[in-house]
FIVEXVEX-879657 format. One record per residue: x, y, z of N, C-alpha, C in turn; residue in one letter. Coordinates in steps of 0.02 Angstrom, whole numbers, always signed. Layout:
N
X:Y:Z:X:Y:Z:X:Y:Z:A
...
END
This chain:
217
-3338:+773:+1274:-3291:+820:+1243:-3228:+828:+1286:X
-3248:+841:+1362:-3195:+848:+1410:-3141:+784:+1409:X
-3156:+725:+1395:-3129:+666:+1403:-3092:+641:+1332:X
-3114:+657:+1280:-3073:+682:+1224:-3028:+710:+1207:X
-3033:+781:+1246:-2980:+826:+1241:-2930:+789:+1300:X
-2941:+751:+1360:-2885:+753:+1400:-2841:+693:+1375:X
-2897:+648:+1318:-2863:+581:+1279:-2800:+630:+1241:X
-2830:+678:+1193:-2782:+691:+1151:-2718:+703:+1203:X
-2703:+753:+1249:-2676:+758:+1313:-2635:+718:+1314:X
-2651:+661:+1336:-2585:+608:+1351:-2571:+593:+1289:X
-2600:+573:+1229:-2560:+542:+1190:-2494:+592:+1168:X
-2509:+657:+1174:-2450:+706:+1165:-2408:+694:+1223:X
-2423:+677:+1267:-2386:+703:+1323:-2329:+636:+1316:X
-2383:+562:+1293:-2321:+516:+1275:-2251:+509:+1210:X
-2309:+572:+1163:-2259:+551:+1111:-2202:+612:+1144:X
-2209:+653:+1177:-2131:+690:+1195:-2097:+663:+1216:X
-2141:+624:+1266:-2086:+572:+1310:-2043:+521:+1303:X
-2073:+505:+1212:-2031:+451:+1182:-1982:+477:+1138:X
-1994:+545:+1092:-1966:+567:+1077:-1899:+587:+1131:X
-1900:+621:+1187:-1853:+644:+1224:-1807:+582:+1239:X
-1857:+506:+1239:-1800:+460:+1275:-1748:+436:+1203:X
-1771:+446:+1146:-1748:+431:+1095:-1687:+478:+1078:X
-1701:+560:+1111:-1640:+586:+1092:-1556:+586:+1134:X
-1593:+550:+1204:-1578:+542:+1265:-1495:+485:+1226:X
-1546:+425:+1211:-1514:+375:+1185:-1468:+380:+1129:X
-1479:+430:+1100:-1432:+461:+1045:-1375:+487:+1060:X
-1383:+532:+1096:-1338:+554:+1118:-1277:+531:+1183:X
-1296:+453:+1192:-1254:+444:+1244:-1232:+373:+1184:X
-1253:+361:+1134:-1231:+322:+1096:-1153:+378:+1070:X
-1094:+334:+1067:-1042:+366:+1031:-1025:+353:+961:X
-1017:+394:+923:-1010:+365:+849:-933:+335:+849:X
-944:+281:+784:-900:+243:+751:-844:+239:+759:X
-798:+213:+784:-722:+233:+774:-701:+204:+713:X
-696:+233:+672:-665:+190:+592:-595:+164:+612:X
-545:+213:+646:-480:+221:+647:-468:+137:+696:X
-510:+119:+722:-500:+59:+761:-530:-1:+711:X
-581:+29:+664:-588:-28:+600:-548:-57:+549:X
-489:+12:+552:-441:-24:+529:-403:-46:+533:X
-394:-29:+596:-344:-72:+649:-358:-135:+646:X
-420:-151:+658:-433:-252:+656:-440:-265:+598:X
-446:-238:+564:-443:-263:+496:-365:-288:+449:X
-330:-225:+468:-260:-236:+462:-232:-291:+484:X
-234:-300:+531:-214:-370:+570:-218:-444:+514:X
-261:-443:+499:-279:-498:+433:-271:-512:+379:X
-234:-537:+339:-220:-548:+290:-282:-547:+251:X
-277:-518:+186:-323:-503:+126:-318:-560:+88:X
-363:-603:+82:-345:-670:+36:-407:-690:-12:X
-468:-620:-24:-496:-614:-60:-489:-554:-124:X
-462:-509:-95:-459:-448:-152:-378:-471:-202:X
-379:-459:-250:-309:-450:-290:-258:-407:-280:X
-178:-459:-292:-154:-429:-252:-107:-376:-298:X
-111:-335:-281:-85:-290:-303:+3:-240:-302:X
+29:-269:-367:+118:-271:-354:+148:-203:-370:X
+199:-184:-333:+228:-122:-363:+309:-153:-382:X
+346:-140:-436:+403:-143:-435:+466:-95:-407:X
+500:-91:-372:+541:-35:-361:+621:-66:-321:X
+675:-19:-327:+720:-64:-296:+727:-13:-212:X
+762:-52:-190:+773:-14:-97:+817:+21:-90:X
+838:+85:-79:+894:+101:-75:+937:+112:+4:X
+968:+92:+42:+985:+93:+111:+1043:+164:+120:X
+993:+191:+153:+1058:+241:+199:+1116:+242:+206:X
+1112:+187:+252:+1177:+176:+277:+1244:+155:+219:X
+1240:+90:+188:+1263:+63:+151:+1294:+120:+75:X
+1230:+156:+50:+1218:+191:-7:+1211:+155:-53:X
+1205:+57:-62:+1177:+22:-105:+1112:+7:-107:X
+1081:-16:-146:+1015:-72:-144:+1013:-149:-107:X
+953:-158:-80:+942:-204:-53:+924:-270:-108:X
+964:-325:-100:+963:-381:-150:+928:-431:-108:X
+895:-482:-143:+904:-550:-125:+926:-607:-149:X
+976:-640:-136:+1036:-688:-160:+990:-761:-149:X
+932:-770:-162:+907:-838:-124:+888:-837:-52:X
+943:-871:-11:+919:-868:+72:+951:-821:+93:X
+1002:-784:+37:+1055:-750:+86:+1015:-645:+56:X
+1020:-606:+113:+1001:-535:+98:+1058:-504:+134:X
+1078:-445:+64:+1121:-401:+131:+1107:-321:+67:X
+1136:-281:+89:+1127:-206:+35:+1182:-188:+13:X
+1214:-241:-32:+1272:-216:-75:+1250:-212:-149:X
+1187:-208:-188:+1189:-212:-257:+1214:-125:-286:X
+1236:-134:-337:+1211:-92:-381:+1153:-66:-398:X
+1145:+23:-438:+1084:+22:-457:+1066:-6:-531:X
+1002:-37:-560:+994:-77:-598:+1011:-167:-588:X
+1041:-164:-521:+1045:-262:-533:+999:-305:-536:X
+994:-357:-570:+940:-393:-596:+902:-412:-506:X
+939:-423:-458:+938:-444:-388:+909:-417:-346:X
+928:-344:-353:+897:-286:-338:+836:-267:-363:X
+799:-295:-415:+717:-294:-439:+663:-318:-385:X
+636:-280:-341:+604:-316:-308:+522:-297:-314:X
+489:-366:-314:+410:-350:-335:+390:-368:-249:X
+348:-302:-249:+311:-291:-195:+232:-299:-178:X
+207:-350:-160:+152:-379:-142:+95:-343:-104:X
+65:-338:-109:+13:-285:-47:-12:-351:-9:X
-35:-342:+66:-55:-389:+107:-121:-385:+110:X
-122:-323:+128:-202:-306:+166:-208:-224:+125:X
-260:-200:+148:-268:-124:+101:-230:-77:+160:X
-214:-102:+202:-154:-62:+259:-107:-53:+211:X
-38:-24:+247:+32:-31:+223:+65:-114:+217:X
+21:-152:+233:+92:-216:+240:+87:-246:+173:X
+143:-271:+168:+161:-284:+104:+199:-359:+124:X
+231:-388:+82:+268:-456:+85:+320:-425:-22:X
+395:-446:+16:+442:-403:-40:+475:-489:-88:X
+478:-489:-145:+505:-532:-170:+551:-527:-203:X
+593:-578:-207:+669:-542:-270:+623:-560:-327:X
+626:-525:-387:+607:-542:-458:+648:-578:-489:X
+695:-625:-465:+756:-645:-484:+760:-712:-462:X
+771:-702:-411:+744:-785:-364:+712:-799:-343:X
+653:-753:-348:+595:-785:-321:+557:-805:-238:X
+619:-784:-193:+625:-766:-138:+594:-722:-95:X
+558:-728:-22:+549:-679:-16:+583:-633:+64:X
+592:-604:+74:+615:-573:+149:+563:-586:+192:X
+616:-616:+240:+588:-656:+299:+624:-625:+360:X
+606:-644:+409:+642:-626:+473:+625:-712:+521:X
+680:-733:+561:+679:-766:+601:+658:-743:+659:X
+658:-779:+716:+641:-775:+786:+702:-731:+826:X
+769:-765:+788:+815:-720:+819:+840:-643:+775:X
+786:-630:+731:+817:-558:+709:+849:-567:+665:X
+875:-613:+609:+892:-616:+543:+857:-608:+512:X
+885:-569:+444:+846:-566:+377:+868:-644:+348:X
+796:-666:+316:+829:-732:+271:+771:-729:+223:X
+804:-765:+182:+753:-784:+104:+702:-853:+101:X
+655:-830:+92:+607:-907:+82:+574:-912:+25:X
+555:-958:-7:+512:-976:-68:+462:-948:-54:X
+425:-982:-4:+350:-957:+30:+341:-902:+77:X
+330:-857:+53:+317:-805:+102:+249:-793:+139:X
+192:-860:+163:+141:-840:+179:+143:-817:+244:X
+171:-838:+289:+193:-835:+354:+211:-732:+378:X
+177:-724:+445:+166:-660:+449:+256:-632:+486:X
+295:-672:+478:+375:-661:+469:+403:-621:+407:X
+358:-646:+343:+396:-633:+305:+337:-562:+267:X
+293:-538:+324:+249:-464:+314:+283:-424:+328:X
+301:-360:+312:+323:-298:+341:+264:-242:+345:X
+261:-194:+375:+225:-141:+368:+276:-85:+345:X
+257:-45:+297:+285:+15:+276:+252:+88:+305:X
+324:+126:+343:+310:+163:+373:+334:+247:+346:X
+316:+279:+325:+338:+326:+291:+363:+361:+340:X
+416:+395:+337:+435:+453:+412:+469:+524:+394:X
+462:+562:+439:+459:+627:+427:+518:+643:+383:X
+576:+601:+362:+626:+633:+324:+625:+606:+247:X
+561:+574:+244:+546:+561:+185:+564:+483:+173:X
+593:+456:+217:+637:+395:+197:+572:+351:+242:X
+580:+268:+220:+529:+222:+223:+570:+154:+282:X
+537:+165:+310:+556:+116:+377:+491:+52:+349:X
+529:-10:+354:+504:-69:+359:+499:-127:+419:X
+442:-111:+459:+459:-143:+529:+410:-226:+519:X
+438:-283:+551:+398:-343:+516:+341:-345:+575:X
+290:-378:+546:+242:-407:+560:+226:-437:+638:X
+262:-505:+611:+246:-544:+684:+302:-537:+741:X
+356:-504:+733:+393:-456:+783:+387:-389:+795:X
+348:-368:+835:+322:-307:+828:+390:-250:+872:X
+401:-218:+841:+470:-171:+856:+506:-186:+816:X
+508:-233:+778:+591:-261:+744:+587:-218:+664:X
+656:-213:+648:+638:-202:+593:+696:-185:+547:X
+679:-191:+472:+728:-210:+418:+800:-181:+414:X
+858:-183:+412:+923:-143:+443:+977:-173:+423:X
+1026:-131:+379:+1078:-151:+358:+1150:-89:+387:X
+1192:-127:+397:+1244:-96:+408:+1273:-41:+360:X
+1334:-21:+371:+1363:+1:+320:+1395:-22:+286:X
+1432:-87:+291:+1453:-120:+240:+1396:-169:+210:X
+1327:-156:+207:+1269:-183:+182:+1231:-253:+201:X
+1280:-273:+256:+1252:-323:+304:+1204:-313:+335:X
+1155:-371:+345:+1094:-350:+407:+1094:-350:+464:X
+1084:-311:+502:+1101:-284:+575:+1054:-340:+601:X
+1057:-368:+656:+1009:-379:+705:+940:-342:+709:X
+882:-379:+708:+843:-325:+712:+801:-317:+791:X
+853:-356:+818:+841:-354:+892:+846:-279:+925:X
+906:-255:+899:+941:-197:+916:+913:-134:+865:X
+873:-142:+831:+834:-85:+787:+801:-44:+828:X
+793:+23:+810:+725:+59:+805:+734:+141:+764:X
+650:+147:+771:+632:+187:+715:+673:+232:+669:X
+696:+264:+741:+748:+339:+729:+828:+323:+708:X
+840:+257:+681:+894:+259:+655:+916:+244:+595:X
+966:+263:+564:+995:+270:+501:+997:+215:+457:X
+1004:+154:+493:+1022:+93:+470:+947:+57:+455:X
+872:+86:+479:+840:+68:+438:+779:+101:+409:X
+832:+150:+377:+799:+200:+330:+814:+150:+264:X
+748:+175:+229:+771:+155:+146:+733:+204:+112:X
+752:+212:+38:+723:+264:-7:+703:+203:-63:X
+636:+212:-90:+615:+183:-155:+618:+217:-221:X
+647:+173:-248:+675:+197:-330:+659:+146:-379:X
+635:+178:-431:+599:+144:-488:+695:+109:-511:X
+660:+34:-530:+711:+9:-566:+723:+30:-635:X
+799:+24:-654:+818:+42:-742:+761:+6:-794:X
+727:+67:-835:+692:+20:-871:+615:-6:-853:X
+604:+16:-787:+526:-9:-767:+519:+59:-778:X
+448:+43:-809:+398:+81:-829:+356:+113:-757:X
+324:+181:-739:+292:+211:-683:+240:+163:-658:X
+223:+141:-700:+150:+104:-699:+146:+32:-722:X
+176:-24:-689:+214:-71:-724:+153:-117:-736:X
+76:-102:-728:+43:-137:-762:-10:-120:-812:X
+29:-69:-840:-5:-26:-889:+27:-79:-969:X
-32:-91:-993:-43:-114:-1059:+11:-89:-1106:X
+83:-105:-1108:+117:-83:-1163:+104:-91:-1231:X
+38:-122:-1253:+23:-151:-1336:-35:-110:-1345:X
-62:-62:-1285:-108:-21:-1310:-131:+22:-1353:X
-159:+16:-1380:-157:+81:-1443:-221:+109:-1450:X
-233:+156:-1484:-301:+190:-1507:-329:+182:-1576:X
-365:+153:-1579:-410:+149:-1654:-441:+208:-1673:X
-409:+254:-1737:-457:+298:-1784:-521:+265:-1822:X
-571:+296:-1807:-639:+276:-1843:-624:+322:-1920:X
-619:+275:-1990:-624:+323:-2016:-709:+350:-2063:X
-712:+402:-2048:-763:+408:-2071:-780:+443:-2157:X
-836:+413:-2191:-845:+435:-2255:-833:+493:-2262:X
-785:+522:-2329:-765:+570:-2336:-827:+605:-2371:X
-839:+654:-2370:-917:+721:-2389:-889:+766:-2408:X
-926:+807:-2465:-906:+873:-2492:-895:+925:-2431:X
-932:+935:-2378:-901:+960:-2314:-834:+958:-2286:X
-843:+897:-2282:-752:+882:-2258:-700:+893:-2304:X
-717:+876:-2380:-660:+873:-2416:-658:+962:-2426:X
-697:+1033:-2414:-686:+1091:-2425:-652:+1093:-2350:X
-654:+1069:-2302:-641:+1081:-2228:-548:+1078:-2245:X
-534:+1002:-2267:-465:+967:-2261:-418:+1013:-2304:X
-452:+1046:-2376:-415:+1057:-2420:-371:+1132:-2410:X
-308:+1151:-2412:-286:+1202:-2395:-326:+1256:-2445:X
-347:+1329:-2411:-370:+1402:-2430:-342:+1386:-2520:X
-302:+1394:-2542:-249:+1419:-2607:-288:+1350:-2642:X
-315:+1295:-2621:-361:+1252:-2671:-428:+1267:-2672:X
-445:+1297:-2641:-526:+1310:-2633:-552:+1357:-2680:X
-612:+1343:-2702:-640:+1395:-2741:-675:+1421:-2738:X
END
């Protein structure tokens, strides 16, 4: 009996001890950092999910025009409504980066090595990525990809600045987004949509329901 009871004994005495090392280990484990999951994740181009376009045109600070693309050539002299000024906006990754196209030529904004804006057919290249940065005055800073600091900037006469000489806090590369003349909020919402009435057999119920008081009897 004595040797029984001192069995049961240890086996308690081990399961605390495993229990305790188990909470031991818990607690020096640190939970998850998501905020760094999306960090590496961002980094990568999305080349399985669909990509998903917004239409809108750019509007520049400085300038007070829209941002166009002429083919190879970009600067921010359009009008609002120019066909040039339509730009369809690409999503990269489920981050902010995006890749911007003219709807017009087909073009997309690029940046060189030395800090020009230029236009390319192919925009796969992480030159022609921007990240969109929303900032405290409401206005949308576009800084590119594979130059990290640089970023999108037009003068006041709507030329592109160097984007050598950019940063965040300045005027020249602020932009505001504005729905183009004529695009719809939701530009891939089903315009041929409609709703089908079921009609259903008309019944002495319904037809006393439908008929105005002054016919009823």
């Amino acid at each position: 009996m004595a040797l029984l009871f001192s069995g049961i004994l240890l086996c308690m005495h081990w399961l605390l001890f495993y229990f305790s090392l188990c909470k031991q280990k818990g607690e020096n484990e640190s939970s998850p950092n998501f905020n760094q999951h999306v960090r590496d994740h961002a980094r990568n181009s999305d080349q399985l999910s669909r990509r998903h376009i917004r239409v809108y045109q750019l509007y520049s600070r400085t300038s007070g025009k829209h941002v166009q693309i002429l083919g190879k050539r970009i600067n921010a002299t359009a009008e609002d409504g120019s066909k040039y000024a339509k730009l369809l906006v690409e999503t990269d990754t489920f981050d902010s980066r995006v890749r911007i196209r003219g709807a017009e030529t087909g073009h997309y904004i690029c940046m060189n090595r030395r800090g020009k804006l230029v236009g390319k057919l192919v925009g796969k290249g992480k030159d022609c990525i921007f990240t969109e940065i929303l900032l405290e005055n409401n206005y949308t800073a576009l800084r590119n990809t594979k130059y990290s600091g640089w970023y999108m900037a037009f003068t006041r006469k709507g030329q592109p600045r160097k984007a050598t000489k950019t940063r965040q806090n300045q005027r020249e590369v602020h932009f505001m987004k504005r729905l183009f003349k004529g695009e719809p909020l939701f530009p891939n919402w089903d315009r041929q949509r409609h709703f089908e009435f079921i009609n259903y057999p008309n019944t002495k119920r319904t037809q006393r329901t439908r008929l105005p008081r002054r016919h009823r009897t």
